[in-house]
NUKOL-805331 format. One line per field, with one value per residue (C-alpha): residue number from 1; residue in three letters; x, y, z. Coordinates in pm, 1 decimal. Layout:
<recs>
pos	NUM/...
code	ALA/...
c1	X/...
c2	Y/...
c3	Z/...
</recs>
This chain:
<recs>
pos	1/2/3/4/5/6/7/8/9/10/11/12/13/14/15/16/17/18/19/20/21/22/23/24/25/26/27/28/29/30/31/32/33/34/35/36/37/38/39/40/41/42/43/44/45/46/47/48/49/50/51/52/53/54/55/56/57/58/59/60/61/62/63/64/65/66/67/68/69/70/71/72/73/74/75/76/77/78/79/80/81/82/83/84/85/86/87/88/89/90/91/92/93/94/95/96/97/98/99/100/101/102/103/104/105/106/107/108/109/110/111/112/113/114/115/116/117/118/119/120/121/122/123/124/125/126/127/128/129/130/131/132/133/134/135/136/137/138/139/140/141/142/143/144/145/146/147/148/149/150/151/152/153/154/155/156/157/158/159/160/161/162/163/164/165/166/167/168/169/170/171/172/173/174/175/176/177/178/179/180/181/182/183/184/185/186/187/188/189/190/191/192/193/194/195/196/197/198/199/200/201/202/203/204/205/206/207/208/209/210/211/212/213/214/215/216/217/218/219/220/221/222/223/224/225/226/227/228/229/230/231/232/233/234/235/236/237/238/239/240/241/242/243/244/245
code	UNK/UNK/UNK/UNK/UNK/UNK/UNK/UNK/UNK/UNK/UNK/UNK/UNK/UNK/UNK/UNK/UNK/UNK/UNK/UNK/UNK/UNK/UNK/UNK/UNK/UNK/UNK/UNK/UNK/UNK/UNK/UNK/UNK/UNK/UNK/UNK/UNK/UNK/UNK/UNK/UNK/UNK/UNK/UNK/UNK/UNK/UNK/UNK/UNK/UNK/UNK/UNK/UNK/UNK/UNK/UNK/UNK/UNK/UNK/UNK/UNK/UNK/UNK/UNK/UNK/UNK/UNK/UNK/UNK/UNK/UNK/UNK/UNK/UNK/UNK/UNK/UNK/UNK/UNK/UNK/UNK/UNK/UNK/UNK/UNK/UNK/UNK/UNK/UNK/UNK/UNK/UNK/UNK/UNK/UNK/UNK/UNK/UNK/UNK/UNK/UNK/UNK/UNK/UNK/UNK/UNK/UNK/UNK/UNK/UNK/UNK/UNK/UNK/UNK/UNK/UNK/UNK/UNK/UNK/UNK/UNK/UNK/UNK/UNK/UNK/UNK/UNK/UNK/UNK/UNK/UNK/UNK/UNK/UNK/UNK/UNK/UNK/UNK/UNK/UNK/UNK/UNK/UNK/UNK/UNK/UNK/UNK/UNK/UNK/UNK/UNK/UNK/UNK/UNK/UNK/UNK/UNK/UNK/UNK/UNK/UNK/UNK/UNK/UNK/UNK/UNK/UNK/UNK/UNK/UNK/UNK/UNK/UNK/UNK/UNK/UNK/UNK/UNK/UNK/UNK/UNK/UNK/UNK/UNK/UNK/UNK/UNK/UNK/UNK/UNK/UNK/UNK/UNK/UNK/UNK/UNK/UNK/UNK/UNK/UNK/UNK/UNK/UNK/UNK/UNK/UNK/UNK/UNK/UNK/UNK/UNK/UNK/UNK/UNK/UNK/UNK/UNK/UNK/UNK/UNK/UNK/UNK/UNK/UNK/UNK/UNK/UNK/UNK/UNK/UNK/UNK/UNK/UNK/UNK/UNK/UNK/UNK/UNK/UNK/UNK/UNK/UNK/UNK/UNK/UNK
c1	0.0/120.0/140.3/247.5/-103.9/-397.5/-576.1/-959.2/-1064.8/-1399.5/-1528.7/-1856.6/-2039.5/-2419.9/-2683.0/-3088.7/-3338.3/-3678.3/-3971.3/-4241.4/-4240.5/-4015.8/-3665.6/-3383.6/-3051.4/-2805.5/-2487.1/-2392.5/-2117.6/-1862.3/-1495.5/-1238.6/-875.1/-791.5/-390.4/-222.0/-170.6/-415.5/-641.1/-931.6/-1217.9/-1550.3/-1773.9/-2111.9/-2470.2/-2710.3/-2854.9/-2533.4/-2435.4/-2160.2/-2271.8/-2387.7/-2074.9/-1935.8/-2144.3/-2101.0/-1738.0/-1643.7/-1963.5/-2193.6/-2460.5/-2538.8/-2456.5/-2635.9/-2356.9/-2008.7/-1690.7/-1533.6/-1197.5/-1010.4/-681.9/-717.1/-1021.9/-1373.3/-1606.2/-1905.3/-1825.2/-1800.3/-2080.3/-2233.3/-2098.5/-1730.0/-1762.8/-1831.3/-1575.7/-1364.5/-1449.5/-1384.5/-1053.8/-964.5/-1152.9/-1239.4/-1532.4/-1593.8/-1913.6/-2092.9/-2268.1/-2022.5/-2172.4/-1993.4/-2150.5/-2269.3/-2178.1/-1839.3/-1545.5/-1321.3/-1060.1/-1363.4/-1535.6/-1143.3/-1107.6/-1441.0/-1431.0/-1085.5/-1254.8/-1500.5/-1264.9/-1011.6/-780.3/-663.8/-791.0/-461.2/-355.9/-661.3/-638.4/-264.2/-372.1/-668.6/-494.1/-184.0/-398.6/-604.2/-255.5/-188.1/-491.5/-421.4/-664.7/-438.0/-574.1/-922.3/-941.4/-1144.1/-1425.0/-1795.3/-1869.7/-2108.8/-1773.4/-1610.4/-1700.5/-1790.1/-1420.8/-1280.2/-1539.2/-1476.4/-1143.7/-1219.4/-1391.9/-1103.9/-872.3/-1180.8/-1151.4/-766.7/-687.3/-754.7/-473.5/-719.5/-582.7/-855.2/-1074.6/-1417.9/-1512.2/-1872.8/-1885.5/-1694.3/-1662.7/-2081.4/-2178.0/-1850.4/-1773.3/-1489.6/-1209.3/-1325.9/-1351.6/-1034.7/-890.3/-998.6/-920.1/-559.7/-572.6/-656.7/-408.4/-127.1/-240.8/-263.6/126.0/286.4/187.9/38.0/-313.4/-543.8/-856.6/-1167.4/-1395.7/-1724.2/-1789.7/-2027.6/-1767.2/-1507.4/-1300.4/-1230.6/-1222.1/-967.0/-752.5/-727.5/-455.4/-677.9/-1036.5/-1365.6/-1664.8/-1996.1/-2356.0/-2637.4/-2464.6/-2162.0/-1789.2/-1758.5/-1425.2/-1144.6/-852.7/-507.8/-347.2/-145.7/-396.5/-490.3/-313.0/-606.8/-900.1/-837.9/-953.5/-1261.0/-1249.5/-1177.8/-1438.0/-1181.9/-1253.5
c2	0.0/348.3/549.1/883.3/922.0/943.4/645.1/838.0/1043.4/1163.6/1407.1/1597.2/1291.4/1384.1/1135.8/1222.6/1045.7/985.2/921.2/974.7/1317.1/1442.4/1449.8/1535.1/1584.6/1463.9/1512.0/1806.9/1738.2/1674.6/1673.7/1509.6/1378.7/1145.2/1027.9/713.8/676.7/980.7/942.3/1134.4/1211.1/1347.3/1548.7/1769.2/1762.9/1471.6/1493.8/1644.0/1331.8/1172.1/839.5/873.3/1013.0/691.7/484.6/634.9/652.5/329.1/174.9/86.3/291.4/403.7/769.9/995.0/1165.4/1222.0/1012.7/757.8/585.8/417.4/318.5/421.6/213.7/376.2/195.9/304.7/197.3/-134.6/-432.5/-473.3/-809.1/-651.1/-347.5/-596.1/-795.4/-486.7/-381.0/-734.1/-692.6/-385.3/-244.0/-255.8/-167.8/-70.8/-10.2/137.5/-168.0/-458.3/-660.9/-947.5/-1318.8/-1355.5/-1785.9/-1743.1/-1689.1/-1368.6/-1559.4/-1710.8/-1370.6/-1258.8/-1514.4/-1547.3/-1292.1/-1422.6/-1720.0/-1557.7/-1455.3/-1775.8/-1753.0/-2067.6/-2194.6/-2238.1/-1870.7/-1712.3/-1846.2/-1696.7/-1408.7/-1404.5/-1478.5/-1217.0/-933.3/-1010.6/-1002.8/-684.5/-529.1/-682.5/-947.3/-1244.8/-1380.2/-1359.0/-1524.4/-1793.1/-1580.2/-1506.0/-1094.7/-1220.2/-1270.4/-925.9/-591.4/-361.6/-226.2/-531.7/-643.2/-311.5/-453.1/-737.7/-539.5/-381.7/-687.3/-847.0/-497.6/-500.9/-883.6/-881.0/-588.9/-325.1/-16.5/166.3/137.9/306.2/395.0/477.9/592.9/347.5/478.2/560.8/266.0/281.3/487.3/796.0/502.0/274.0/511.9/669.0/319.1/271.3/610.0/478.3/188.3/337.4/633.7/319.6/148.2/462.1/623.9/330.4/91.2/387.1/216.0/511.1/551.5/758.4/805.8/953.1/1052.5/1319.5/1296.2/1621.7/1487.3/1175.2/1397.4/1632.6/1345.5/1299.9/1507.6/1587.3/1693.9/1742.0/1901.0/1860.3/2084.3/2053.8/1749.9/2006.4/1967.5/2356.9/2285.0/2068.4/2139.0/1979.8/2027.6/1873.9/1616.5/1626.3/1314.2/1265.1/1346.2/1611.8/1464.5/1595.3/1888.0/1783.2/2002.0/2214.2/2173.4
c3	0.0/-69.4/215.8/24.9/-107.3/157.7/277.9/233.0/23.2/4.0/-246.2/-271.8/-38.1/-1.1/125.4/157.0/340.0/184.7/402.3/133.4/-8.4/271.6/171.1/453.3/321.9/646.9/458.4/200.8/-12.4/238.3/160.7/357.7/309.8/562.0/568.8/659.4/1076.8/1150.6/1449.6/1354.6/1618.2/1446.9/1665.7/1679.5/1781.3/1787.3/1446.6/1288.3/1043.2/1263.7/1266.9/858.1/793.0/943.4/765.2/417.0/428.6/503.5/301.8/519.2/410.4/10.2/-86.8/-337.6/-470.7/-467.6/-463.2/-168.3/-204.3/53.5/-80.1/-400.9/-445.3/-524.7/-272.4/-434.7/-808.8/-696.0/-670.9/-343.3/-331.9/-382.5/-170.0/154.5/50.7/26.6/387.7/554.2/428.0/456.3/781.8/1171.1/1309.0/1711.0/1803.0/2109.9/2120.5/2160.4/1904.8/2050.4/2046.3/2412.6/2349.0/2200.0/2404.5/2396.8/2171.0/1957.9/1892.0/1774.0/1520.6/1391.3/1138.3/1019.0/917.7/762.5/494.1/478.0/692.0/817.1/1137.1/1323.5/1209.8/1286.9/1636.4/1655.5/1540.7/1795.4/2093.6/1958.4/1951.0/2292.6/2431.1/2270.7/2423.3/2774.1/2772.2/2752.8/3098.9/2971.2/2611.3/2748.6/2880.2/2771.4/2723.1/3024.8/3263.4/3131.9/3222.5/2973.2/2934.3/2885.9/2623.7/2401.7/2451.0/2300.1/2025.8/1956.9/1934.8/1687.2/1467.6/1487.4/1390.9/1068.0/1026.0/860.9/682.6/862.7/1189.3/1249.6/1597.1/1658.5/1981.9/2149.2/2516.6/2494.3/2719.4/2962.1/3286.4/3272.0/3382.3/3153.5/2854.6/2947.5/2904.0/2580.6/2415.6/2583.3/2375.7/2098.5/2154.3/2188.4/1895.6/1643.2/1805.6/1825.9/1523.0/1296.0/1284.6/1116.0/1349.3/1260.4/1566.6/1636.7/2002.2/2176.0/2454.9/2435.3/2687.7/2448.4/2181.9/2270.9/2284.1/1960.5/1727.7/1454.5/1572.7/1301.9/1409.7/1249.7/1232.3/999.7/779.7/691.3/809.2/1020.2/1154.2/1100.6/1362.6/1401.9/1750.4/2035.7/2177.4/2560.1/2688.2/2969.5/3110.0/3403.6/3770.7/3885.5/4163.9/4489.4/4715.3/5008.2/5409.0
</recs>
């Protein structure tokens, strides 16, 4: 892959919803270079676009105009067929939702989607219990999301996302359903894993706090991009005030 030319590059992306004669345009022509080892955070109001700008970028959801390539590739001039087959390969989602198969265990939910797209069984595993490791869960790979708390099974989401070494991970709110400690772990994580490998994140959070610790911060309003700032990141969220006498 060539890492001189950006990893995403969307161009004049709108999407409209329909409900009968109502149409509500949610994103208007949105243009966005993302490069190889950012961490992106996306932020705005409830209703902004986040989440479809999520979605439409990495394919999840259809557009209605406008131009997505990741790598090079056009996501949206291929089939359907190729375009998922394009984003098993090439991405990792995290959701707010673990998603996670409440029978598998934590190694099990890992290599799972590895399978899914041929990789041998024996390697998959490696790879499964590599990256659990890498996320601190190697004393857990045996355990059901039931036996985890909720950090540890974002962790796990993470290590699922991550194992199939993805040029790009999506992040939809993935501190919403965890504490301050626990989302402060994860947006460590994440922090380790984009510094120290150069895995390119792109997350969505309402949080500031999460999202003033990431380098390069977008904010959203009315489906348009209004600000798109690179900084020094905050490397933590500041303890709460300790009340005097």
């Amino acid at each position: 892959m060539d890492t001189d030319q950006p990893l995403l590059v969307a161009a004049g992306v709108r999407k409209t919803y329909r409900t009968g004669s109502v149409a509500i345009t949610a994103l208007h022509d949105i243009d966005l270079v993302v490069r190889h080892g950012e961490l992106v955070a996306v932020m705005g109001p409830s209703g902004s676009g986040k989440t479809t700008l999520l979605n439409c970028l990495s394919g999840l959801d259809d557009i209605d105009g406008g131009r997505v390539l990741i790598a090079g590739h056009d996501l949206f001039a291929m089939t359907d067929a190729a375009r998922t087959e394009h984003r098993a390969r090439t991405m990792g989602f995290v959701f707010q939702a673990f998603n996670l198969i409440p029978v598998f265990s934590a190694v099990e939910n890992v290599e799972l989607p590895l399978l899914l797209v041929g990789v041998r069984p024996h390697e998959a595993r490696r790879r499964a219990l590599d990256m659990l490791d890498r996320v601190g869960l190697g004393h857990r790979v045996g355990h059901r999301p039931s036996e985890m708390s909720g950090g540890e099974q974002q962790r796990v989401t993470i290590a699922r996302a991550l194992a199939g070494r993805p040029a790009i991970v999506w992040a939809d709110e993935p501190t919403g359903n965890l504490d301050s400690a626990m989302a402060d772990q994860v947006m460590d994580l994440l922090c380790e894993l984009n510094r120290d490998e150069g895995q390119t994140i792109v997350l969505v959070t309402h949080d500031s706090m999460i999202g003033d610790r990431a380098p390069r911060l977008i904010r959203m309003r009315d489906g348009r991009l209004v600000e798109d700032l690179h900084r020094t990141p905050r490397t933590r969220r500041a303890p709460a005030d300790v009340p005097s006498g």
